[in-house]
C-alpha positions as CSV (number, residue, x, y, z in Angstrom):
1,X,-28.5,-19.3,7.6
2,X,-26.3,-21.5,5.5
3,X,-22.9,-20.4,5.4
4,X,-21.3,-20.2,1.4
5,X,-17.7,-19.7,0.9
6,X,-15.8,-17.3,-1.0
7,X,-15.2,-19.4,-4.0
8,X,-18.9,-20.4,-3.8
9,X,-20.0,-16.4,-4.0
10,X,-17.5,-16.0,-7.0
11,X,-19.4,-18.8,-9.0
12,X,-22.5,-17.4,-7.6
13,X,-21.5,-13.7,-9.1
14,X,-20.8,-15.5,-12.2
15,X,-23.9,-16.9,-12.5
16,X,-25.7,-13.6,-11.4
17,X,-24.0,-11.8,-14.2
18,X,-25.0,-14.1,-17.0
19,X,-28.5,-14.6,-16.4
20,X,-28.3,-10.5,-16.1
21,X,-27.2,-10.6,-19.6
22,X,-29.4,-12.9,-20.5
23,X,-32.3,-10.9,-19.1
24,X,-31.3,-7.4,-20.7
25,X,-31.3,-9.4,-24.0
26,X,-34.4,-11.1,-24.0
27,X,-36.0,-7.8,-22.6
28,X,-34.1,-5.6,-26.0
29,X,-35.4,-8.4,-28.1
30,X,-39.3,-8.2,-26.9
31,X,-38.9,-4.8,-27.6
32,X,-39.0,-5.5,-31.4
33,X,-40.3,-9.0,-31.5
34,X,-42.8,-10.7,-28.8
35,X,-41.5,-13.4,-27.0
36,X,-42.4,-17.0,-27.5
37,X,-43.9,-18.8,-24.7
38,X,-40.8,-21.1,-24.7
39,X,-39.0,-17.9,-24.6
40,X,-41.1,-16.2,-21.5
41,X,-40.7,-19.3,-19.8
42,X,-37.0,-19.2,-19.8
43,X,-37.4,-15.4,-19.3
44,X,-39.3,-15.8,-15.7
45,X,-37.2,-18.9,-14.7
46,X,-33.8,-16.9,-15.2
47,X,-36.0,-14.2,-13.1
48,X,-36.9,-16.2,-10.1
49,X,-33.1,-17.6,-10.0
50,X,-31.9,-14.1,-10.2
51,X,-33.9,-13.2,-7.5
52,X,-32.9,-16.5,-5.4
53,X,-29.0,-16.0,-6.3
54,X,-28.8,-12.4,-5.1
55,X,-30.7,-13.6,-1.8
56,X,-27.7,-16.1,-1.3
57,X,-25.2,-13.0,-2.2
58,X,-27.0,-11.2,0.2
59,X,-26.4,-13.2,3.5
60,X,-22.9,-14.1,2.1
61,X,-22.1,-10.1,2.6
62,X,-23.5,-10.0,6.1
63,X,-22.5,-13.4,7.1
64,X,-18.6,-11.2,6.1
65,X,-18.9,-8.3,8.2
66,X,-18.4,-8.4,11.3
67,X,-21.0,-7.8,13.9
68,X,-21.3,-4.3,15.4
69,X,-19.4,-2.5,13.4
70,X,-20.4,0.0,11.6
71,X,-19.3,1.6,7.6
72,X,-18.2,4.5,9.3
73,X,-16.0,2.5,12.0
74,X,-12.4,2.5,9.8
75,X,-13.2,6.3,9.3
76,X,-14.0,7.2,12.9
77,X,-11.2,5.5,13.8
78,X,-8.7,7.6,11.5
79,X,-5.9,9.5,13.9
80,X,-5.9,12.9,14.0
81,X,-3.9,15.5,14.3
82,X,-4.2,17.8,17.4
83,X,-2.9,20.9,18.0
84,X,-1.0,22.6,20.8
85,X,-1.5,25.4,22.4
């Protein structure tokens, strides 16, 4: 697994979010008017690199945790009060 940097995942993000955009617009535009074939070709490429992007996101988020622990660990490990009897 390639390791990305933080900086990287940002621009990655950025990326992710405008081809997103792009996507819900094309998809509210076929809705009244069918798309060209130009149009559905840009439509499934943005698709496939959507797909491939949020792959890369993916192992950028577990490459950042830490191994064995778990979501609940900085909760379980919350001090608490005791009482004496």
């Amino acid at each position: 697994m390639d390791r990305i940097s933080a900086e990287r995942a940002e621009e990655l993000a950025s990326e992710l979010s405008l081809l997103s955009q792009q996507q819900s617009e094309a998809l509210l535009m076929a809705t009244y008017i069918r798309l060209s074939p130009e149009e559905a070709r840009k439509y499934d490429q943005r698709r496939l690199r959507i797909t491939e992007i949020s792959a890369i996101l993916g192992r950028f988020k577990a490459q950042s945790i830490e191994p064995n622990k778990s979501s609940l660990s900085g909760f379980l490990d919350i001090p608490r009060k005791t009482s004496r009897i």
